[in-house]
C-alpha positions in Angstrom: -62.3 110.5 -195.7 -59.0 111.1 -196.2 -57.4 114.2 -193.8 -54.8 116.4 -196.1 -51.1 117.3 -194.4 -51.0 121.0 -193.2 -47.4 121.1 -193.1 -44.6 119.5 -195.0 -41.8 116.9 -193.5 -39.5 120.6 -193.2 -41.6 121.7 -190.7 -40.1 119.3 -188.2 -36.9 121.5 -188.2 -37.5 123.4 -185.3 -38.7 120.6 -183.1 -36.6 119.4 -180.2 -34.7 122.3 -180.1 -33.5 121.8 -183.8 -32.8 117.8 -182.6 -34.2 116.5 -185.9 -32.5 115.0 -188.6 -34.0 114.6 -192.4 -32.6 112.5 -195.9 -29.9 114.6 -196.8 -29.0 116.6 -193.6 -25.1 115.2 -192.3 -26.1 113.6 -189.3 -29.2 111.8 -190.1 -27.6 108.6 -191.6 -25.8 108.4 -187.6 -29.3 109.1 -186.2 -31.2 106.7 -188.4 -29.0 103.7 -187.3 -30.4 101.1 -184.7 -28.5 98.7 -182.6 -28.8 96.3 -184.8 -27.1 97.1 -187.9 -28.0 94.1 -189.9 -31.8 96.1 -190.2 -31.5 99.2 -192.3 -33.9 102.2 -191.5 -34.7 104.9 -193.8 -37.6 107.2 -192.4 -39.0 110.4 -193.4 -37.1 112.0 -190.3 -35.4 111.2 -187.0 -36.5 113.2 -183.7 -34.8 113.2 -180.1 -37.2 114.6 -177.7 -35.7 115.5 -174.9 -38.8 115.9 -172.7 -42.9 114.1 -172.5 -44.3 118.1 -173.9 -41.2 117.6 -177.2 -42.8 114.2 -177.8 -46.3 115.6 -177.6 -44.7 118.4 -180.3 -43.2 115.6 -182.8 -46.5 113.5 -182.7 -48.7 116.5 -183.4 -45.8 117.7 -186.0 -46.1 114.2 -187.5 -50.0 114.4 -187.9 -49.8 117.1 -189.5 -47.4 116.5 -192.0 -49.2 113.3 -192.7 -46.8 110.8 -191.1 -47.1 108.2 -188.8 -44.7 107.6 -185.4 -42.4 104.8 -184.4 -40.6 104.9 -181.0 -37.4 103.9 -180.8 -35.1 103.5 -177.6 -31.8 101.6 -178.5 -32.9 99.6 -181.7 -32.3 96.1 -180.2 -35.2 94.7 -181.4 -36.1 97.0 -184.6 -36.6 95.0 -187.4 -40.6 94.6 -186.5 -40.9 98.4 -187.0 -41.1 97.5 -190.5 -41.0 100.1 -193.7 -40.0 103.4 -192.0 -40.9 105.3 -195.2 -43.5 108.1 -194.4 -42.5 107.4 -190.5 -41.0 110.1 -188.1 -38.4 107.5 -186.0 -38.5 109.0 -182.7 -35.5 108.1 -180.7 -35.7 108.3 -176.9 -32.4 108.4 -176.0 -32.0 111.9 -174.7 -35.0 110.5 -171.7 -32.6 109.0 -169.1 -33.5 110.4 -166.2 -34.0 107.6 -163.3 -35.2 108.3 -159.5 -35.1 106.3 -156.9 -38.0 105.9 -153.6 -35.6 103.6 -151.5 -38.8 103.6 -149.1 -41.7 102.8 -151.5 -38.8 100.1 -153.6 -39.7 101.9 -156.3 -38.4 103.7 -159.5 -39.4 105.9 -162.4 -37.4 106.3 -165.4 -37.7 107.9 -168.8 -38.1 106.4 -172.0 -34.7 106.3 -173.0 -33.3 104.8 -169.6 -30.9 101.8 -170.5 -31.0 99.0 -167.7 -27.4 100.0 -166.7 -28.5 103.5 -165.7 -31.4 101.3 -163.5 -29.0 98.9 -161.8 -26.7 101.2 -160.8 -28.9 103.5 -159.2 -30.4 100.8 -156.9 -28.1 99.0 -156.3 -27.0 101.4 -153.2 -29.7 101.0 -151.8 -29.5 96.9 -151.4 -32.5 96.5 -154.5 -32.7 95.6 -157.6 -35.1 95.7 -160.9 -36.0 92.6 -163.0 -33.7 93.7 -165.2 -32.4 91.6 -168.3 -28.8 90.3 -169.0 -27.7 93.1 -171.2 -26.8 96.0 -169.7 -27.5 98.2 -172.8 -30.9 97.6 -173.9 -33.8 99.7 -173.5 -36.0 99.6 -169.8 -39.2 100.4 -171.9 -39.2 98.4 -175.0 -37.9 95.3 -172.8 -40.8 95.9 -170.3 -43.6 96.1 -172.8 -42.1 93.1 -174.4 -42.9 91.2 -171.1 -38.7 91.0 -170.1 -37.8 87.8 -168.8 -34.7 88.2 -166.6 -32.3 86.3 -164.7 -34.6 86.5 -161.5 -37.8 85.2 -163.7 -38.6 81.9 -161.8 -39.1 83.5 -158.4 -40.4 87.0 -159.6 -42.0 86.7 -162.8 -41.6 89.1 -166.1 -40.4 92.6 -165.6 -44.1 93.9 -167.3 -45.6 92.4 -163.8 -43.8 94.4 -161.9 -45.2 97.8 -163.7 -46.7 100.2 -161.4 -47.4 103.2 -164.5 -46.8 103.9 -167.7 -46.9 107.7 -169.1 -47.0 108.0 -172.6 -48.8 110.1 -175.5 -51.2 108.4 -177.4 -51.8 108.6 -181.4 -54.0 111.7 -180.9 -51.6 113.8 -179.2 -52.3 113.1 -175.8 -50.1 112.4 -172.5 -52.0 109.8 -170.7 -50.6 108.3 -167.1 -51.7 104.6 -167.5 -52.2 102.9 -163.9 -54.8 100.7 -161.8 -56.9 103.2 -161.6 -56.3 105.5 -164.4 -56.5 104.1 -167.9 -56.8 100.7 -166.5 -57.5 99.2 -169.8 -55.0 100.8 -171.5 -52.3 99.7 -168.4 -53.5 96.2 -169.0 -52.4 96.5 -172.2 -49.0 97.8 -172.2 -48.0 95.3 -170.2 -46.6 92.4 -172.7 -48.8 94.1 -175.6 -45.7 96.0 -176.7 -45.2 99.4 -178.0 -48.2 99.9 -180.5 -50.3 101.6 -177.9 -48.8 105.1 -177.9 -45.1 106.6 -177.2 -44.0 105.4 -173.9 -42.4 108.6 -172.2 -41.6 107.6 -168.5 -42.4 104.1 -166.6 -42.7 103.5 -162.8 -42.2 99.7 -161.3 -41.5 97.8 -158.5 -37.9 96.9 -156.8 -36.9 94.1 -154.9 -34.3 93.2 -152.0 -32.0 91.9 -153.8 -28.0 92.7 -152.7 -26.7 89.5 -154.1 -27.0 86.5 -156.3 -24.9 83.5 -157.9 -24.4 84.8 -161.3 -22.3 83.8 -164.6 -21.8 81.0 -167.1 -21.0 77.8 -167.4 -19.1 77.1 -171.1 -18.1 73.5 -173.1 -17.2 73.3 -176.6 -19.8 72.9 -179.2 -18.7 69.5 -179.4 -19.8 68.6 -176.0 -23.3 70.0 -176.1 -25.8 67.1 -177.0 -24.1 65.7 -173.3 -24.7 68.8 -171.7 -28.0 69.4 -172.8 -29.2 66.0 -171.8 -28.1 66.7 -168.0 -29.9 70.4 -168.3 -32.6 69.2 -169.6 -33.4 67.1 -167.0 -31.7 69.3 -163.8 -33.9 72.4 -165.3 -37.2 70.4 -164.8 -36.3 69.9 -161.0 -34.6 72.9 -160.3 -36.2 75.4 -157.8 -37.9 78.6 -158.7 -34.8 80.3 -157.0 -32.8 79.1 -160.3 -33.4 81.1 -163.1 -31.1 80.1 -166.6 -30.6 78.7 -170.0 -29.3 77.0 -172.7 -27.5 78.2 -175.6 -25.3 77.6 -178.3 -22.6 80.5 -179.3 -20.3 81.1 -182.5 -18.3 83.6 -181.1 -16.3 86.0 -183.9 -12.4 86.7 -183.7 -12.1 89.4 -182.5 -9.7 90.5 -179.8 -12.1 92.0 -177.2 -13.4 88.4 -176.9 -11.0 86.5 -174.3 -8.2 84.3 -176.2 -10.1 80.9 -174.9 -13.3 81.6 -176.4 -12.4 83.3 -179.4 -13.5 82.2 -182.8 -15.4 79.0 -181.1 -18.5 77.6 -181.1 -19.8 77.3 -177.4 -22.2 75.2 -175.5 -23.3 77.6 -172.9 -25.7 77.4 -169.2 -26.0 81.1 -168.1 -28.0 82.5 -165.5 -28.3 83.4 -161.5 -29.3 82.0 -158.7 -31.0 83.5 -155.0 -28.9 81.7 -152.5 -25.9 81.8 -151.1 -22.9 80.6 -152.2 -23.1 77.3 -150.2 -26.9 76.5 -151.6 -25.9 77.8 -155.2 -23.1 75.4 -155.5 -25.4 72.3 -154.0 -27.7 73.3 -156.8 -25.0 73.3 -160.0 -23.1 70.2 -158.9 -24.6 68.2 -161.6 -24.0 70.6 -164.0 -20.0 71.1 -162.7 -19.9 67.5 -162.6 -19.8 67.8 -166.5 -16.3 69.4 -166.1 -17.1 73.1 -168.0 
C-alpha cells in the first residue's frame, strides 16, 4: 500500500529556524554543493539542523511530504548518495559541538564535527583520536566508513574505537546505539556506513598520544617503480608502530602548492610513526637511503 504525502516540499520552510533551502530560493545552489564538486547534487530541498529534536523535525517533515533523507556532513565522499531527486539533503554542519572527559579519554561530538575541531580539543590534554589525514573531513561519515588512520597498525579502524552512536532512525526516532542499548543496531554502524539512520552525535575512545613521527617522503614520478620495490618489501617487515602508504600524485599549478612540487607528478610514502625520533629514523633508513 502506497501511504499519500500530507504536506508538500513548501512545508519544510519553517524548519530549522527557516535553515532550509529549495530549487529556486538564492542560496540553495551554495547549500546543495558537496566537497567534491566533480558530483553534482540536485535534491528536493537542503536542511541544516542545528540540533538532534531539528533533525527529528526534517525526517518527520520529509515523511510526510513523501521524501526520503540523506545525511550529509562535508560531501567528501558523496557521490554514493546517488540521484538526490525526491531527497531532503540534510547537511550537518551546524552540529559541531565537541566535549572532552580528559579522565574517562573520551569524547562526544556532533554530527557535523570536522576532525580538526577533534584534534585540537584533545590535544591539551596529551590524547588523541584515530583520526584521518585530512583535517577537514567529517568525524561521522569517516567513522561509519571504518576510518583507517595514520595510527591504524597499532590501534585499529576509528569504527573500533566507538563507544555510542545517537541518531534518529527512518521512523522518526532518536535512538542512543551502545553495548547495551541497540546492540544490534551499534554493531552495525560500525563499518556498515550511514544507511542505518541520521547520525546526530558520536562518543569514542582517546588515546595517549602527545607525539609521533609524522610527514612524507616525495621522489619524482620517475623514480617510483624503485621506490616501490624497497616499500614493498620494508612495509611487510615493518612494526605495527608504522602506520603508511604508497601513492602516486599529479599535483596542479597552482601557487598555494610549494614551487618544488608544483605541476609534478610525485611518488609519495606518507604516514606516522609511535616512536621517538631516534627509533623512527632507525625504522625509515631504508627508505631515506633512496635519497627523497
Amino acid at each position: 500500500m502506497t501511504t499519500q504525502p500530507t504536506m508538500s516540499v513548501e512545508g519544510l520552510r519553517h524548519l530549522c529556524g527557516g535553515a532550509v533551502h529549495l530549487p529556486g530560493d538564492p542560496g540553495y545552489d551554495a547549500a546543495r554543493m558537496p566537497w567534491n564538486v566533480a558530483v553534482q547534487q540536485h535534491p528536493a530541498a537542503v536542511a541544516y539542523p542545528a540540533s538532534a529534536e531539528e533533525v527529528v523535525e526534517v525526517v518527520e517533515a520529509a515523511i510526510a511530504a513523501g521524501l526520503r533523507v540523506a545525511a550529509q556532513g562535508t560531501g567528501h565522499n558523496a557521490g554514493p548518495l546517488g540521484d538526490l531527486a525526491g531527497t531532503v539533503l540534510l547537511r550537518t554542519s551546524a552540529m559541531r559541538e565537541v566535549t572532552v572527559d580528559p579522565a574517562a579519554r573520551t569524547a562526544r561530538v556532533g554530527a557535523g564535527a570536522l576532525w580538526i575541531d577533534v584534534v585540537e580539543a584533545v590535544a591539551p590534554y596529551g590524547l588523541a583520536a584515530l583520526h584521518g589525514s585530512s583535517p577537514d573531513v567529517g568525524v561521522v561519515g569517516y567513522s561509519l566508513g571504518g576510518g583507517i588512520g595514520w595510527y591504524a597498525r597499532s590501534l585499529g579502524m576509528a569504527t573500533n574505537s566507538l563507544t555510542a552512536v545517537e541518531l534518529v532512525t527512518a521512523d522518526g526516532r532518536l535512538v542512543r546505539a551502545d553495548a547495551e542499548n541497540e546492540p544490534e543496531l551499534f554493531w552495525a554502524l560500525r563499518g556498515g556506513g550511514g544507511n542505518f539512520g541520521v547520525v546526530t552525535a558520536m562518543e569514542f575512545r582517546l588515546y595517549p598520544i602527545e607525539t609521533a613521527y609524522a610527514g612524507m617522503l616525495v621522489w619524482d614520478r620517475k623514480d617510483a617503480e624503485k621506490v616501490l620495490r624497497v616499500y614493498a618489501r620494508w612495509a611487510a617487515a615493518a612494526p605495527d608502530s608504522v602506520t603508511a602508504s604508497f601513492r602516486i600524485l599529479q599535483l596542479p599549478p597552482f601557487e598555494e602548492i610549494p614551487a618544488p612540487v608544483r605541476g609534478r607528478q610525485l611518488a609519495m610514502v606518507n604516514g606516522a610513526v609511535l616512536a621517538d625520533d631516534t627509533e623512527a629514523e632507525a625504522l625509515l633508513a631504508d627508505l631515506r637511503a633512496l635519497e627523497p
